[in-house]
C-alpha positions as a Markdown table, in Angstrom:
| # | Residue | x | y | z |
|---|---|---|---|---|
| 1 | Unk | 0.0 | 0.0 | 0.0 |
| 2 | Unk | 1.1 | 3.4 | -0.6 |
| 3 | Unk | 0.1 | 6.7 | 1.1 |
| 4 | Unk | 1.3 | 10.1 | 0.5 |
| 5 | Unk | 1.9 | 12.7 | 3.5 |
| 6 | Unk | 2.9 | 16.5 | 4.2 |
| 7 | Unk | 5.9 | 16.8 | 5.6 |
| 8 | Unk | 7.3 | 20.2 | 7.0 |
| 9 | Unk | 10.3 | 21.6 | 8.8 |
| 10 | Unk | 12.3 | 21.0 | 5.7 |
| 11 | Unk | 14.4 | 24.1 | 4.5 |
| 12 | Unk | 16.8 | 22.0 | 2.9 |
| 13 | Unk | 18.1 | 18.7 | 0.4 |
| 14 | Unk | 19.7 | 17.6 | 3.5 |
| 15 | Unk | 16.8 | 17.8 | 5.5 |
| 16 | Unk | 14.8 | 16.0 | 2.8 |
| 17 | Unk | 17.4 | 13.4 | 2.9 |
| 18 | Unk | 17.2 | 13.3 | 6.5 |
| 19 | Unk | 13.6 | 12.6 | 6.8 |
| 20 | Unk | 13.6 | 10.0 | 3.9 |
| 21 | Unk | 16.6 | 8.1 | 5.6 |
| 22 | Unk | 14.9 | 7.9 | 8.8 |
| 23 | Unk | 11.4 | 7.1 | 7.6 |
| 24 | Unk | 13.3 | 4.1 | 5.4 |
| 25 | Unk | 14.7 | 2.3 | 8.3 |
| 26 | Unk | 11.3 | 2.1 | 9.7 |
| 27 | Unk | 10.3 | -1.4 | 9.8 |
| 28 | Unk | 7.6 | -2.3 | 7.3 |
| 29 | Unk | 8.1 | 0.6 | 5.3 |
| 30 | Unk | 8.8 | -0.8 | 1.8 |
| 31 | Unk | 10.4 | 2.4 | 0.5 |
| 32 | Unk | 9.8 | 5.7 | 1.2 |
| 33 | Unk | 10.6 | 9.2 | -1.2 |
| 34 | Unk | 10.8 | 12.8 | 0.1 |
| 35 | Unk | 10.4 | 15.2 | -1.9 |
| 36 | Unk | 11.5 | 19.0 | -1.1 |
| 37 | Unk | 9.6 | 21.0 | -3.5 |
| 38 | Unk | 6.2 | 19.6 | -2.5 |
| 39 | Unk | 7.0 | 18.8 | 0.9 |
| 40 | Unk | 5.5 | 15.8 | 0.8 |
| 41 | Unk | 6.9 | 12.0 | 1.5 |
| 42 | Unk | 5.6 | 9.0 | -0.7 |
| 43 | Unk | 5.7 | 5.8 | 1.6 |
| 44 | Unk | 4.8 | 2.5 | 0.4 |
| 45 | Unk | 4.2 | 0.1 | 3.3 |
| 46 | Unk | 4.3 | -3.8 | 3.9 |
| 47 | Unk | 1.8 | -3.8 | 6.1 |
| 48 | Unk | 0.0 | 0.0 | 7.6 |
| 49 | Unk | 1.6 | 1.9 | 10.1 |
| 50 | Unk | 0.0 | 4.6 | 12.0 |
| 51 | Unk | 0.6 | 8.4 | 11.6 |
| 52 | Unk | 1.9 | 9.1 | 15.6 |
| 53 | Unk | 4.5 | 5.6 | 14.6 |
| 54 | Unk | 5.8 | 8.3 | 11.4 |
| 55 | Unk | 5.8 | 11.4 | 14.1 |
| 56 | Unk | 7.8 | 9.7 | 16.9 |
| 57 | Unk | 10.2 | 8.2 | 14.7 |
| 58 | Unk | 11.0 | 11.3 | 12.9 |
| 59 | Unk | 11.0 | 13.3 | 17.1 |
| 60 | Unk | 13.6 | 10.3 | 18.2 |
| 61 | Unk | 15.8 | 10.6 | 14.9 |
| 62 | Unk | 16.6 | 14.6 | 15.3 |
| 63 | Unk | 15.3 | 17.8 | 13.5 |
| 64 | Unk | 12.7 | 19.2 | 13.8 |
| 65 | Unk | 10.1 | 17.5 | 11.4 |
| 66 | Unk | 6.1 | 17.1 | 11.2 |
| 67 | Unk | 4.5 | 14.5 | 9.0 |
| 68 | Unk | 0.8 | 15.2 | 8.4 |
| 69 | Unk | -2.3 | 13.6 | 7.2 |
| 70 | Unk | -2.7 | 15.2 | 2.9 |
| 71 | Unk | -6.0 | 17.6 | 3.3 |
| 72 | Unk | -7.5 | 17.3 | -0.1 |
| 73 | Unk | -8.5 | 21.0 | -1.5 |
């Protein structure tokens, strides 16, 4: 399965690279892509994983990131 999410607090390419490094050592996640310019992180997933699992690993791993539910406009 694949979900796409907003991420903020990136000001950077090494904050993006950051955030994808740490959300691609979570277990289950299949493969993860950040991207900068949308601020947004495509995850596919083995199996789901919760949105506060995707906040507390990116608290633990440093910086000062948010992953959020996409609102749809």
């Amino acid at each position: 399965m694949k979900h796409i999410y907003t991420i903020s607090g990136m000001t950077c390419n090494g904050c993006r690279t950051h955030v994808e490094n740490t959300l691609n050592k979570m277990e289950n996640v299949a493969n993860a892509k950040v991207s900068l310019e949308k601020a947004e992180a495509e995850i596919e997933m083995e199996s789901h994983i919760k949105l506060s699992e995707f906040q507390k690993a990116l608290k633990e791993d440093g910086g000062n990131y948010g992953i959020h539910e996409q609102v749809e406009p």
